[in-house]
C-alpha positions in Angstrom: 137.6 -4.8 51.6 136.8 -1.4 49.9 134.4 -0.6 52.8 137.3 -1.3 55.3 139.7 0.7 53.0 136.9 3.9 53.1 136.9 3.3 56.9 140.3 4.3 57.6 140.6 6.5 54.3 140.9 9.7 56.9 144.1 7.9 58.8 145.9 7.0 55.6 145.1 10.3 53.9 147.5 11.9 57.1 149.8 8.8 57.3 150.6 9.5 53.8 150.4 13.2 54.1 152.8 13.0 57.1 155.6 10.9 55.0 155.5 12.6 52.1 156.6 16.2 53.5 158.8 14.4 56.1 160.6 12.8 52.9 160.7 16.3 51.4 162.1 18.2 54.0 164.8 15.2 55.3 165.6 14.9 51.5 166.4 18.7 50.9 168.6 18.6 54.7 170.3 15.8 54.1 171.6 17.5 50.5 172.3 20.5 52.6 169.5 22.8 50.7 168.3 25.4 52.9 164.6 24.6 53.1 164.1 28.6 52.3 165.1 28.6 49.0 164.7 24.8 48.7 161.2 24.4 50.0 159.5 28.0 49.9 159.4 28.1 53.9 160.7 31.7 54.3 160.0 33.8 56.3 156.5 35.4 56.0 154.8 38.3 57.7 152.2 37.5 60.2 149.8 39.8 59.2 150.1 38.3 55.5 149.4 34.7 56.7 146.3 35.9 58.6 145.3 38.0 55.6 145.1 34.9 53.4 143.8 32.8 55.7 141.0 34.8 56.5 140.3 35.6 52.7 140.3 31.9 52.1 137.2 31.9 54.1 135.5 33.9 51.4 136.7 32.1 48.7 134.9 29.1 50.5 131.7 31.4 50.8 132.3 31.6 47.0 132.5 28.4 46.0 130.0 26.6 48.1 127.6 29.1 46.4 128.6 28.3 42.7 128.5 24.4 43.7 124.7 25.0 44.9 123.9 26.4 41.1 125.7 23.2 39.4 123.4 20.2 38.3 122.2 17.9 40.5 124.0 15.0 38.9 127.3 16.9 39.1 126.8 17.0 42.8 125.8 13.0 43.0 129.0 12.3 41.9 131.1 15.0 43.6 129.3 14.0 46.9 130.5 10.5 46.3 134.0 12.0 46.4 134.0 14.0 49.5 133.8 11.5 51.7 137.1 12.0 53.7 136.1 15.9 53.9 132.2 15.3 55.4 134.2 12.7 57.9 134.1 14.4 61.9 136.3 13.8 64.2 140.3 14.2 65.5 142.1 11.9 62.6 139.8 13.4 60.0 140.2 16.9 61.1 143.8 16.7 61.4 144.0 14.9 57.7 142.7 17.7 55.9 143.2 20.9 58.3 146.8 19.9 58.9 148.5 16.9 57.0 146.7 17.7 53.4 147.2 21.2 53.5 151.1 20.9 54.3 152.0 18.2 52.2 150.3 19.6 49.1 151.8 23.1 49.7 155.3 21.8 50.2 155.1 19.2 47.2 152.9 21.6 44.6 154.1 25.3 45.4 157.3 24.8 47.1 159.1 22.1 45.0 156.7 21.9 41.5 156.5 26.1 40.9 159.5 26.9 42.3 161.4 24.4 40.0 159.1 25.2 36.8 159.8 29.1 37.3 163.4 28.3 36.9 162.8 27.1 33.7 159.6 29.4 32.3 157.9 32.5 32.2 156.6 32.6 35.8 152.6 32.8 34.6 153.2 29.5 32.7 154.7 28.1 35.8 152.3 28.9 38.0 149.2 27.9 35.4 151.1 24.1 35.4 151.1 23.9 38.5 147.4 24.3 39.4 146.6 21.9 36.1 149.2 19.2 38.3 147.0 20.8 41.8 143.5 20.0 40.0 144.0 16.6 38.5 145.1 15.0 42.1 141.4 16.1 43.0 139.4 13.5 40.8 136.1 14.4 39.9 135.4 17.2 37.4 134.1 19.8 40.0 136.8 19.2 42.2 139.4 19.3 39.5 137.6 22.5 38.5 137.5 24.7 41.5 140.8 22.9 42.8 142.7 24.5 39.8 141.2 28.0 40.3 142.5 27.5 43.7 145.9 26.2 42.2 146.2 29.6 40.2 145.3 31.9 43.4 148.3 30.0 46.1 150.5 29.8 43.2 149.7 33.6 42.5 150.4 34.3 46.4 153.5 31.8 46.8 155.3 34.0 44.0 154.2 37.3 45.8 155.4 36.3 48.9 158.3 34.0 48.1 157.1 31.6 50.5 154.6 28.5 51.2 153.4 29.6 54.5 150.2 32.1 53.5 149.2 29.5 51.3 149.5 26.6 53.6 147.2 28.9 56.3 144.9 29.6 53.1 144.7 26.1 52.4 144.0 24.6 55.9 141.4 27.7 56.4 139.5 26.3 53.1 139.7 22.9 54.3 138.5 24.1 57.9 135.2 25.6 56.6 133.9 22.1 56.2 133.4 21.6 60.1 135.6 18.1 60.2 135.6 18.3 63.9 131.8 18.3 63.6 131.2 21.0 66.4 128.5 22.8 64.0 126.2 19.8 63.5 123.7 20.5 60.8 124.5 24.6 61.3 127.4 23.8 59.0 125.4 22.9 55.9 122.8 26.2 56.4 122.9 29.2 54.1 123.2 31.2 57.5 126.7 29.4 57.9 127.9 31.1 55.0 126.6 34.5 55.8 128.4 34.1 59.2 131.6 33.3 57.2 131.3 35.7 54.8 131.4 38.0 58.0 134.1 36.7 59.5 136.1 36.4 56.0 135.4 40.7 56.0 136.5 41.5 59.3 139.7 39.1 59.6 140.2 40.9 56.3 140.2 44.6 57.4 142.0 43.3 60.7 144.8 41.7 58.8 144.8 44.6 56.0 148.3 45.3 56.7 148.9 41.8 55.3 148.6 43.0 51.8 151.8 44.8 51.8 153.5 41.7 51.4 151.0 40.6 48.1 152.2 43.9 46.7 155.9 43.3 45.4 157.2 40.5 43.9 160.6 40.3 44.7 162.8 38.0 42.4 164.2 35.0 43.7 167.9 36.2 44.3 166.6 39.4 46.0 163.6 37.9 48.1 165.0 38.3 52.1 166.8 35.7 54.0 164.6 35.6 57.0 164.8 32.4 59.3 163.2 29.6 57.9 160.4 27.9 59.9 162.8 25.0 60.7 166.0 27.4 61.7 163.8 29.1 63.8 162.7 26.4 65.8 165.9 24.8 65.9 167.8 28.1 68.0 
């Protein structure tokens, strides 16, 4: 039974992914919320999404390279754990490039921050957050670098005022570990990472204008009312 469960771990990681922003987003419609102020989707310079995006790259450079230095036994068990991610194909690579990364962002960032900041000094807001962000993840490494990662999208969301850099961050991360399987064995090579590390620069300098928007933190009341992602496509 577990073994049949693992099997189709990948299509109920996006099943559930799938209902659980779906929920979100018909929950805050049907109440009337705008899903801009409701759900952090506003608007969001281009340049700033492809900014983070790109520097989440690095900051999978960075981590793979301070996993390789942990203990052996630490990587046994987080191995273990990582199933879903060293999964390849279509349901796998849509799970964790697309249905994981959305449905976190949305729950975590957009309904979890934004309500805590309400309430608290926005640091403390943000740092309970990524606690909530790293704890979902399980094992100790995961739950480690996860709330590090927690800290940096919080850290963004509240620059930006909006979920979508973070949700491109996120699905970048979750990209670098080849769930479509097109690198084969290239993927898991020290030369991978120098080619990332590459790309992570230049998308970096191309997107430079990107940081403009990681500048200013506008408050809430004053952030701009730009189309949301779901206005947008309605007109």
């Amino acid at each position: 039974m577990a073994e049949r469960l693992l099997d189709g771990l990948s299509a109920l990681t996006l099943l559930s992914c799938l209902i659980i922003a779906a929920v979100l987003l018909l929950w805050f419609l049907l109440r009337k919320k705008p899903l801009s102020e409701a759900a952090g989707l506003r608007y969001c310079s281009g340049w700033t999404v492809g900014f983070c995006a790109f520097g989440a790259v690095g900051l999978y450079v960075l981590v793979s390279l301070v996993l390789a230095l942990l203990p052996e036994s630490w990587m046994e068990e987080y191995g273990k754990a990582m199933r879903l991610s060293t999964e390849t194909g279509l349901i796998p690579a849509l799970a964790v490039v697309a249905g994981a990364p959305v449905a976190e962002e949305l729950v975590f960032r957009g309904v979890i921050q934004s309500r805590l900041e309400r309430a608290m000094p926005v640091w403390i807001a943000i740092v309970l957050q990524a606690v909530l962000f790293g704890f979902i993840h399980g094992t100790p490494v995961q739950i480690g670098y996860a709330f590090l990662m927690g800290l940096l999208f919080g850290y963004i969301c509240y620059r930006t005022g909006s979920i979508l850099p973070t949700i491109a961050a996120h699905a970048a991360f979750n990209a670098m570990n080849d769930p479509l399987g097109l690198l084969g064995g290239f993927a898991e090579k020290w030369q991978f990472l120098a080619v990332m590390a590459a790309v992570c620069a230049a998308g970096c300098v191309l997107c430079r204008r990107g940081l403009s928007g990681l500048r200013t933190a506008p408050e809430a009341e004053a952030r701009p009312t730009s189309p949301t992602v779901c206005e947008e496509i309605t007109e």
